[in-house]
N, C-alpha and C positions, 0 to 999 in steps of 0.2 A: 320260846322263852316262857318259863310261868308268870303265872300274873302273881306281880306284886304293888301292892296300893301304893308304897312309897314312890316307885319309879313309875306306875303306868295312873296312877291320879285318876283311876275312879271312881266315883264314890256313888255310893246306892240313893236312888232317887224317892225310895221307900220312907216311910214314915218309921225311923227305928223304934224297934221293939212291938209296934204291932201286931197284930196276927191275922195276916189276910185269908183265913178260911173262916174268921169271924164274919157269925151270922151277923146281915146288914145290907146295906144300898153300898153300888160303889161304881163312881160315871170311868170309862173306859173311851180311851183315844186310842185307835193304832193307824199306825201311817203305812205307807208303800214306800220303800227305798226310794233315795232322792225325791219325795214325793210328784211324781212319776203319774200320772193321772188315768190309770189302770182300767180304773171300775167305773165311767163314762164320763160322761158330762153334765153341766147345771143348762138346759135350756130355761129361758122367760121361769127362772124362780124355780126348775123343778128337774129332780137329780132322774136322767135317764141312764139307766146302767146300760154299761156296756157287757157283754159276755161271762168275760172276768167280775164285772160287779156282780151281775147275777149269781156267779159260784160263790162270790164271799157273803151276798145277801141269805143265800139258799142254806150256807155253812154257821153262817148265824142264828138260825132258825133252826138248826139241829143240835146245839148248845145242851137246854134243857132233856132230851132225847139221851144225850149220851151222858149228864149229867144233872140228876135229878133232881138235884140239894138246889138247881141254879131255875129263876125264872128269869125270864126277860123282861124289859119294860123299853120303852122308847129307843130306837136308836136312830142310824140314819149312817147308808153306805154313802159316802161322798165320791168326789172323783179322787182324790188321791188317799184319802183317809176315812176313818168310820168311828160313831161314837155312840156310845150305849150306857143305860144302866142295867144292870148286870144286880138282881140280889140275890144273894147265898143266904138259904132256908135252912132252919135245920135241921141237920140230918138224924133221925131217928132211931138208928143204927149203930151212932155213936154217943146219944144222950140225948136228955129235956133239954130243952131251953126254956127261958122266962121271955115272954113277947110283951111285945107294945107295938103298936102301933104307928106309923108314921107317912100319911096321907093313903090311908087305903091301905099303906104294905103295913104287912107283918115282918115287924123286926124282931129278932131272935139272940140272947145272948146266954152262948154258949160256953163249954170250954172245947181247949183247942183239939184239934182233930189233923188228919195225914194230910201231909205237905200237898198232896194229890186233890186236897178240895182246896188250894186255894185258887187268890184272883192269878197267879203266874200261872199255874198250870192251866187254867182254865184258855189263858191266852194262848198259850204254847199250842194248846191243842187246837185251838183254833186257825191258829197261824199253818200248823200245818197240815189240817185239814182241807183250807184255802190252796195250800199249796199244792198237797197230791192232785189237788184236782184242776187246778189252772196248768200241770204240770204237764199232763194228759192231752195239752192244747199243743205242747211245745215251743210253749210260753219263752222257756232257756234263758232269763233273766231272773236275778233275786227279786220278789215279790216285797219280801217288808223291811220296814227300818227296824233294827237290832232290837230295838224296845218297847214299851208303850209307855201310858201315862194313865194313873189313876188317880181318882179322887173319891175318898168316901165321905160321902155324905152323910152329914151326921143330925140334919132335922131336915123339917117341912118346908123353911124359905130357899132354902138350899139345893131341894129337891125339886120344885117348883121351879126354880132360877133357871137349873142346869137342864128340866125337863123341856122349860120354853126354849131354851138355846140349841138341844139338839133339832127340836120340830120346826125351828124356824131355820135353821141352818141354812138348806139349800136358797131359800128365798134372801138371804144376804151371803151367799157367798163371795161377791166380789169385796166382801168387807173382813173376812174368815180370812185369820191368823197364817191357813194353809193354801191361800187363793195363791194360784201360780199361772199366767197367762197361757 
């Protein structure tokens, strides 16, 4: 059946009308299906990956690599989920931007550019980068939940907020929104 919003009620979790290839900061959640505790475990305060975590930590790390507009900043592969900020620079190729500043990054406000620099794509590709290669294991289960969760951050206390929360993460996991025994 096609999707239609009237009868299947779902509704975009996006900020409408934004433009997520704007240059910026922007904290990234993705889960694993039933959050399913894939990529290892939290011993005494400290996230040991497991196999699978290794490939989605390793896949994270090649981000900027296949995506040059994108640096990384803090993140942290959990056992069922992982959380990062993610800033989109910008791209050169496509225009100036006017920067400032915002705790050390360089934030950039651009205009808008191919669907291909935004945050969806960027996840997409990630997602299924993570995939081909847990894939390879004969893993034979779906690896993520359908979506993610973003948040852009729009100053310094913000940044700061969400920077102490992913770095302290594993050390309160049993207090994490995602803790599943």
């Amino acid at each position: 059946m096609k999707y239609n919003p009237l009868i299947h009620n779902r509704r975009s979790i996006r900020l409408k009308g934004y433009d997520y290839s704007q240059a910026g900061a922007y904290f990234i959640t993705i889960c694993t299906n039933q959050r399913q505790p894939l990529f290892g475990e939290i011993i005494n305060g400290e996230m040991i990956l497991s196999e699978i975590g290794q490939i989605a930590y390793n896949e994270w790390l090649k981000t900027p690599e296949i995506r040059p507009y994108v640096s990384l900043d803090v993140f942290v592969i959990m056992p069922n989920h992982m959380h990062g900020i993610i800033l989109i620079n910008d791209d050169p190729t496509t225009s100036k931007g006017v920067s400032h500043t915002l705790q050390g990054i360089d934030v950039f406000t651009s205009p808008l550019r191919s669907p291909s620099h935004n945050i969806g794509a960027i996840v997409r590709g990630y997602k299924s980068a993570v995939t081909k290669q847990i894939n390879l294991l004969d893993y034979g289960d779906t690896v993520w939940h359908r979506n993610y969760h973003e948040h852009i951050i729009r100053n310094e206390p913000s940044y700061l907020r969400i920077s102490d929360y992913i770095i302290n993460n594993p050390s309160k996991w049993i207090e994490d929104t995602f803790y599943i025994k």
